[in-house]
N, C-alpha and C positions, 0 to 999 in steps of 0.2 A: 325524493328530490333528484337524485342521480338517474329515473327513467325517462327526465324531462330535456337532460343536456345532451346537445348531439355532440359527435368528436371532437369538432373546433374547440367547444367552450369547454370538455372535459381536457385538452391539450394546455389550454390557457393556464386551469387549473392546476395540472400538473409542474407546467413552468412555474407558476408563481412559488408550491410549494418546494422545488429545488431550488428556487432564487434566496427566498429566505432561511434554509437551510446548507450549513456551514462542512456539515457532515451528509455521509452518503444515505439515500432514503431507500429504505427495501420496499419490496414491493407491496407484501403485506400489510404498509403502514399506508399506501394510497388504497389499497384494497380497505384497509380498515374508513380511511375518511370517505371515500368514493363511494363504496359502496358496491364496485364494480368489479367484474368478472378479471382476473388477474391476467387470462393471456391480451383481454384487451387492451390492458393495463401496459404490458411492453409492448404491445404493437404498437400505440399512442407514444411511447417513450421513444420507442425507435424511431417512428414519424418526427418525432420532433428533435428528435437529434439531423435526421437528413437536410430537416426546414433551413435549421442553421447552416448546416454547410453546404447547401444547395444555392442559400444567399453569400457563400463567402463571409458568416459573421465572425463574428472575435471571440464568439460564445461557442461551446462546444457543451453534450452530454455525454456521459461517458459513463461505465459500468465498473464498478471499483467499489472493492472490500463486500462483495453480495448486493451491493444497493445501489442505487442512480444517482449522480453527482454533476450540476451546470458547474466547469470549469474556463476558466481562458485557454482558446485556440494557442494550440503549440506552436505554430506560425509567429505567435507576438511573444513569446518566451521571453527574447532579450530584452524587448520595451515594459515588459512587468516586469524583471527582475531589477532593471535598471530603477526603477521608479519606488520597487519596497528593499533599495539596497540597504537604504541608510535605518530601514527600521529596525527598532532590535529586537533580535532574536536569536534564541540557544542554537551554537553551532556543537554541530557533534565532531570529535576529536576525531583522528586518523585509526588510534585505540579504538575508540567507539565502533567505526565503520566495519573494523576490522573483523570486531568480535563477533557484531552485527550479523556480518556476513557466513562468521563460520556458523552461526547458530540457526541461521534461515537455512542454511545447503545442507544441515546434516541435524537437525531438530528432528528427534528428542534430543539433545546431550547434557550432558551437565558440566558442572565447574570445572573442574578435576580433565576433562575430556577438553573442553576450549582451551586449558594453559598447557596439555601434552601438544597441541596443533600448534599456536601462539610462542611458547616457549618462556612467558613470563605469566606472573600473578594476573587471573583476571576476575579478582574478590572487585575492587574498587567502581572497574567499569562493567562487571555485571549488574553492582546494585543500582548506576545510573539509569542504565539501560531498561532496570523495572523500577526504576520511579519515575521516567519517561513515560512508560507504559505500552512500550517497544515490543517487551517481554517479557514471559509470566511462567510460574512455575505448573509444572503440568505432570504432578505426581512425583513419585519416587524412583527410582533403576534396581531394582532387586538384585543387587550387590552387598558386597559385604560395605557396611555405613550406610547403604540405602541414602545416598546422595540425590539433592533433590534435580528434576531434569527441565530443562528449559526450553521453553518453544518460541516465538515469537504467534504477536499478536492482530487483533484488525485494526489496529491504531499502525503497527508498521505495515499493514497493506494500502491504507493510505494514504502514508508520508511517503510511499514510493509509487504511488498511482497502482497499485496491481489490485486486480478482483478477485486471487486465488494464489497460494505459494506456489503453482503449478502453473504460474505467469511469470515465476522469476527471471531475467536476463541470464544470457550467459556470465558465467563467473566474471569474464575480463569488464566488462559492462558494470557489473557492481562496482568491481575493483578501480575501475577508475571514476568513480565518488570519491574516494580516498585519495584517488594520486596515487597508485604504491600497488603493484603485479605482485608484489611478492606474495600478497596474499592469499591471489589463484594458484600459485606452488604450494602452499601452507595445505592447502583442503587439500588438492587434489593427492598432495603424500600423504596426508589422513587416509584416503578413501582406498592409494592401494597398499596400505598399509594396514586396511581391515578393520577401521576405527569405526567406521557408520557406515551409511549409506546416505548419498546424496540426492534430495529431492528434484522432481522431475523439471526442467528447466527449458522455460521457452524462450521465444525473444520479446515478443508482443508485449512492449510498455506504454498505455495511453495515456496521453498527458502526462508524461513522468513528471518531466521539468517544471510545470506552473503544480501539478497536487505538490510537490516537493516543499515549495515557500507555500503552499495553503492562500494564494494570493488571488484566487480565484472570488474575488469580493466584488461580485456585480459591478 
């Protein structure tokens, strides 16, 4: 069936199956429906991400958490936020953001390790953060108690628009999701302080703003 479609009508196709998907598609899931040879597969993805912004549309594609995502043009950020202000939805706390942060910049670490950085208990807003499903436990630290070690997840690769932790913003860019620098001091005296190691850190966030409210609903 897929020897019959030329590129137009496999493009179509592709758009429709990002339209109705809420989550990011990898590519192997169009190579499974399609049929079709996988680098054709982003060459078509990328063609059709140009289509949209060659027309100036309010639709964008974008490459987040491994798989392909139609979101709102970051140009209309403010007129979608304004529009799903009033709907509800769980805000994450300043704590939250915080933790967040130290766990993304220096993952693997464990509990014990986020409250020497933090300076308070962080039992409470760890277990949110994995009933979120932010982040998730990823073995043990061969220590003495063999405390369990925390990573983040591809549920917070796409609550913050990035296709790899090796897309993270610089720290002060994080930090201010929270409001509050004091955060970027926190890690950064972790790290010459010998606690971890902080992963590789870009600037490059697409779509942050609209994947952030997930408001990218056709």
């Amino acid at each position: 069936m897929s020897e019959e479609l030329n590129d137009i009508q496999l493009k179509t196709i592709l758009e429709s199956i990002l339209f109705v998907n809420e989550n990011p598609v990898e590519t192997s899931e169009f190579v499974q429906v399609l049929s079709v040879d996988k680098k054709k597969i982003e060459k078509l993805l990328i063609e059709l991400g140009q289509d949209y912004k060659s027309r100036a549309s309010g639709i964008c594609v974008v490459k987040v958490a491994g798989g392909y995502q139609m979101c709102s043009s970051p140009d209309n950020a403010a007129w979608v936020k304004k529009m799903f202000r009033e709907r509800t939805k769980q805000k994450m706390s300043v704590a939250g953001l915080e933790t967040l942060a130290i766990i993304a910049y220096k993952q693997p670490i464990t509990r014990m390790e986020i409250e020497a950085i933090r300076g308070v208990n962080a039992d409470g807003v760890t277990r949110n953060l994995l009933s979120l499903g932010l982040i998730k436990t990823a073995g043990r630290k061969e220590v003495p108690g063999r405390p369990f070690l925390h990573i983040t997840t591809r549920k917070f690769l796409e609550y913050f628009g990035l296709n790899s932790v090796k897309d993270l913003p610089k720290l002060e860019e994080f930090a201010a999701l929270a409001e509050k620098d004091s955060i970027v001091d926190e890690i950064i005296h972790a790290d010459e302080a010998g606690e971890g190691n902080t992963s590789e850190q870009n600037e490059s966030v697409v779509c942050q703003e609209t994947n952030n409210q997930g408001e990218a609903e056709k």
